[in-house]
ZAKOLBA-351903 format. One record per residue (C-alpha): residue in three letters; y, z, x. Coordinates in steps of 0.02 Angstrom, whole numbers, padded with zeros to 5 digits, always signed. Example, Ala and Ser with C-alpha at 12.3 -4.5 7.8 and 13.67 -1.06 7.14 Angstrom:
// ZAKOLBA-351903
ALA-00225+00390+00615/SER-00053+00357+00684/
END
This chain:
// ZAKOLBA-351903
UNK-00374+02153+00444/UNK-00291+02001+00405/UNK-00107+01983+00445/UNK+00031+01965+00309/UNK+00093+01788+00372/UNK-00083+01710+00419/UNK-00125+01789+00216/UNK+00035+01689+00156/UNK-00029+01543+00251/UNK-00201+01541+00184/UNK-00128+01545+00002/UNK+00004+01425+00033/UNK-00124+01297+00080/UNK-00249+01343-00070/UNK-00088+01316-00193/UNK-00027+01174-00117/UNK-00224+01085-00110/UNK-00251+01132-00293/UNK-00111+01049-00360/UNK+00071+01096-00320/UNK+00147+00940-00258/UNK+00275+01007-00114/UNK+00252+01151+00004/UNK+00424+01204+00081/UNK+00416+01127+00256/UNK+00381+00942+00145/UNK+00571+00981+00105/UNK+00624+00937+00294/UNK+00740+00820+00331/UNK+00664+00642+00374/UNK+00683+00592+00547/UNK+00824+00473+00592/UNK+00766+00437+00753/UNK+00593+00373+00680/UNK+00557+00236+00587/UNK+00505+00238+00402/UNK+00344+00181+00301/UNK+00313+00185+00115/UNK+00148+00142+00076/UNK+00071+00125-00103/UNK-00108+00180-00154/UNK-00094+00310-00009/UNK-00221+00441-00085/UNK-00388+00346-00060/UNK-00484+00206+00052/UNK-00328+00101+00184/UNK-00199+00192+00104/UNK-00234+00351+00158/UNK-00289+00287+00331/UNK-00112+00169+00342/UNK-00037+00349+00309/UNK-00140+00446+00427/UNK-00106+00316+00567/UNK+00065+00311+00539/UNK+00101+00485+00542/UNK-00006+00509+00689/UNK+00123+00414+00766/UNK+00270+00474+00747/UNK+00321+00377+00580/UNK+00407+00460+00430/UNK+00282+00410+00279/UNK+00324+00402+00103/UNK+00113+00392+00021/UNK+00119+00363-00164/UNK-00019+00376-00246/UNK-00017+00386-00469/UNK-00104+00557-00437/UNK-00079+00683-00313/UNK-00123+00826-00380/UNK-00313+00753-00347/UNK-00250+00668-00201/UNK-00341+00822-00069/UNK-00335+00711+00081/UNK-00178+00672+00081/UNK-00110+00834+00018/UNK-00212+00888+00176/UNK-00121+00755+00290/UNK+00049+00790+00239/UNK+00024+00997+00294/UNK-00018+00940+00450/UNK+00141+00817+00470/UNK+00325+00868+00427/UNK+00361+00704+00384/UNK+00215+00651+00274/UNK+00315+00656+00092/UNK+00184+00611-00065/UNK+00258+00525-00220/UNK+00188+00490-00381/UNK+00224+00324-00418/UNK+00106+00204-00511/UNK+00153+00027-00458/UNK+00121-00020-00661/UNK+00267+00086-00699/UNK+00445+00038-00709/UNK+00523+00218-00713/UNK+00418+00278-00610/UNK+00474+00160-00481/UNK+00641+00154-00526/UNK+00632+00357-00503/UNK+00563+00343-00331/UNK+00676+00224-00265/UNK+00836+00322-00333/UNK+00750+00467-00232/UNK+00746+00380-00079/UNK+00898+00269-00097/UNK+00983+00308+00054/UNK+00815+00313+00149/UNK+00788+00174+00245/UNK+00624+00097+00245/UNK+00537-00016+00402/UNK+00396-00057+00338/UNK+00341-00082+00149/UNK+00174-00106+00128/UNK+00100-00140-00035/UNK-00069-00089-00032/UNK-00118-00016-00229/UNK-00231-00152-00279/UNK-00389-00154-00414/UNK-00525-00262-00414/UNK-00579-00252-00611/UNK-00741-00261-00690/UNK-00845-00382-00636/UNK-00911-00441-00768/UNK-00753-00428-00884/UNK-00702-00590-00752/UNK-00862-00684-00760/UNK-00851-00878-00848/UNK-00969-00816-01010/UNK-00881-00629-01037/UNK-00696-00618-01000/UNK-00608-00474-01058/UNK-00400-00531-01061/UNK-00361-00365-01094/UNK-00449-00323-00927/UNK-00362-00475-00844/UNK-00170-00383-00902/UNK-00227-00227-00806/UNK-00279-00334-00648/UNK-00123-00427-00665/UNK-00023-00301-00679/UNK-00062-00214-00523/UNK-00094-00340-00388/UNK+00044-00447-00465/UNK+00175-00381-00553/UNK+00160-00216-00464/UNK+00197-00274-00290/UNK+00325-00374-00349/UNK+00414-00235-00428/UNK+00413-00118-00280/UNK+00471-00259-00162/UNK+00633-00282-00281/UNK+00638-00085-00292/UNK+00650-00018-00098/UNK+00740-00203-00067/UNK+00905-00119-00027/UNK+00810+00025+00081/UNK+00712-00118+00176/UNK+00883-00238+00209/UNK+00972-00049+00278/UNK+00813-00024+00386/UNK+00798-00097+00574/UNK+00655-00191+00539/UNK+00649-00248+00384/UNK+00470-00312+00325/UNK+00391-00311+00148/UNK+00171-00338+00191/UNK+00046-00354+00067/UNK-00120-00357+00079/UNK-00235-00469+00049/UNK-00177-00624-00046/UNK-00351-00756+00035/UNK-00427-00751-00120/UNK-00289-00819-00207/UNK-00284-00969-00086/UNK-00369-01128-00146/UNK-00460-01151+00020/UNK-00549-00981-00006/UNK-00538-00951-00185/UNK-00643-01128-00241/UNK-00791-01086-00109/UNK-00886-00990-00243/UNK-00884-00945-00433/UNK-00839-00780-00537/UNK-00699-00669-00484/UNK-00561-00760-00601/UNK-00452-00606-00615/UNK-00437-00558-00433/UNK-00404-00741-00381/UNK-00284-00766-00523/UNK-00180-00599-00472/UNK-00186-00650-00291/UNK-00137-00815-00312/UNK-00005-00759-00427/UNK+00067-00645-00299/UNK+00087-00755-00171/UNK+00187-00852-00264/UNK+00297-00700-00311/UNK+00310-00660-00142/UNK+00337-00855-00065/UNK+00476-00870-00206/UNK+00557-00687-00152/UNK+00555-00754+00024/UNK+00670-00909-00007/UNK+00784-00788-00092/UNK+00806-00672+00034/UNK+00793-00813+00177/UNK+00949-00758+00268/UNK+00953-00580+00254/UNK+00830-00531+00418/UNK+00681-00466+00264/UNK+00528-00538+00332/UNK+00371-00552+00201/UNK+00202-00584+00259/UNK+00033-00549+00173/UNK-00109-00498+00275/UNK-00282-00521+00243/UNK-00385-00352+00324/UNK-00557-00421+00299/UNK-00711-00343+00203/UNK-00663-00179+00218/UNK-00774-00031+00144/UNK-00685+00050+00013/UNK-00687+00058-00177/UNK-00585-00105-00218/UNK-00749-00198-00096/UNK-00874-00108-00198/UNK-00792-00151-00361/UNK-00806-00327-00303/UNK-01018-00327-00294/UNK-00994-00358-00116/UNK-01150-00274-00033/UNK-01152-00347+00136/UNK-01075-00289+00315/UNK-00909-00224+00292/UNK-00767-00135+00406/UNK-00742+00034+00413/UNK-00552+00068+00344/UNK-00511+00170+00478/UNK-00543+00007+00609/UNK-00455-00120+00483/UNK-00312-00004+00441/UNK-00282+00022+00628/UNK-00294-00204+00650/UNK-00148-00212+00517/UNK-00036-00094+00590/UNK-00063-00192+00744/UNK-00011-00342+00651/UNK+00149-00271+00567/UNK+00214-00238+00750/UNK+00183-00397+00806/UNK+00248-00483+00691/UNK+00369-00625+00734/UNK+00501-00716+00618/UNK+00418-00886+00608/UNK+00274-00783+00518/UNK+00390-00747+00376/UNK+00304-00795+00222/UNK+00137-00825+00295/UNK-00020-00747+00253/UNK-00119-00698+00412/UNK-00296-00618+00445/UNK-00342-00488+00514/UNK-00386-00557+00648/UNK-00208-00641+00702/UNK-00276-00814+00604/UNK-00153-00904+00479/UNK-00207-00956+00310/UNK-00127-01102+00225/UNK-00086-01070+00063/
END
């Protein structure tokens, strides 16, 4: 016969997977002796790995996702870590932003890492058949969304020890890379865009310890490298998610503002 607590435990985990946002031990305390990582687009592809690494060692995580009441693996993640805490936050919203960071305002945060990106239709950014409304939608997330979760946590990341804003990705955007073959407007014209947000947030915050560095993970396999037609050899996110954390640790102040690959390589930009 089953027990009364393991019975409570089943259901707790059945109610929590099919859509109740918080069980009660997500309500603990965030460690102080850890440090912190909020991570956007945790729910799917390097996201949910960045998350899963993280926690694995030792990190609080803050994973927003714009869903997670469909977010099961990370739902799943978070009952096996105390300090796991899921957000909804679309990176297109301004009060939904503005709500998280007034949630966590007294949070310090180590590491921000801006990871919700889209790749848009193909086609709809193909010389011939643009779509501008699709270009907005691109825009808005790999641009304007970044951007306005940096200037969000910015007063959790200057109260944190280490103090680093990362993006990813950002090569496209690059002349060097982004001129080497046709197509692909929108996602070159976000990246490119970005960097420039994030070179111009760097001079403003040049004396305040933030360091701001965009790193490139590579081809990785998930949906964003499928959106983009890519059908060749590709890293698994699990590998590339575990190179960028890498990265982020390593990182040294005269790599503020750089963009950097995967693979330790700078990109001029």
């Amino acid at each position: 016969m089953t027990s009364i607590p393991k019975a409570l435990a089943v259901f707790a985990t059945l109610f929590y997977l099919s859509g109740c946002s918080t069980l009660p031990d997500q309500q603990a305390e965030l460690s102080t002796d850890q440090p912190t990582v909020l991570i956007t687009g945790a729910n799917r592809g390097l996201g949910l790995e960045f998350a899963r690494q993280y926690a694995d060692a030792g990190w609080n995580v803050i994973a927003t996702c714009r869903n997670p009441a469909a977010a099961v693996d990370l739902k799943t993640l978070a009952l096996r870590h105390d300090r796991v805490r899921i957000e909804r936050m679309d990176v297109t919203s301004d009060a939904q932003v503005a709500a998280v960071a007034e949630k966590y305002a007294q949070q310090p945060i180590d590491v921000l890492l801006n990871n919700a990106g889209i790749y848009g239709d193909l086609e709809s950014q193909t010389l011939g058949s643009f779509d501008y409304d699709e270009l907005k939608k691109v825009l808005d997330v790999n641009t304007i969304g970044s951007l306005r979760v940096s200037v969000a946590f910015l007063e959790q990341v200057l109260a944190s020890q280490q103090k680093k804003i990362i993006s990813l990705g950002g090569g496209m955007g690059t002349p060097s890379i982004g001129r080497m073959f046709g197509g692909h407007y929108f996602m070159k014209m976000s990246k490119a865009a970005h960097l420039s947000a994030m070179g111009t947030l760097v001079a403003d915050l040049q004396h305040t310890g933030v360091m701001i560095v965009m790193i490139s993970p590579g081809r990785v396999d998930t949906q964003l490298m499928r959106d983009s037609g890519w059908t060749g050899k590709s890293t698994p996110a699990e590998t590339a998610a575990a190179a960028v954390i890498t990265l982020i640790g390593r990182l040294e102040p005269d790599m503020n503002g750089r963009l950097i690959m995967f693979n330790g390589k700078t990109v001029p930009w």
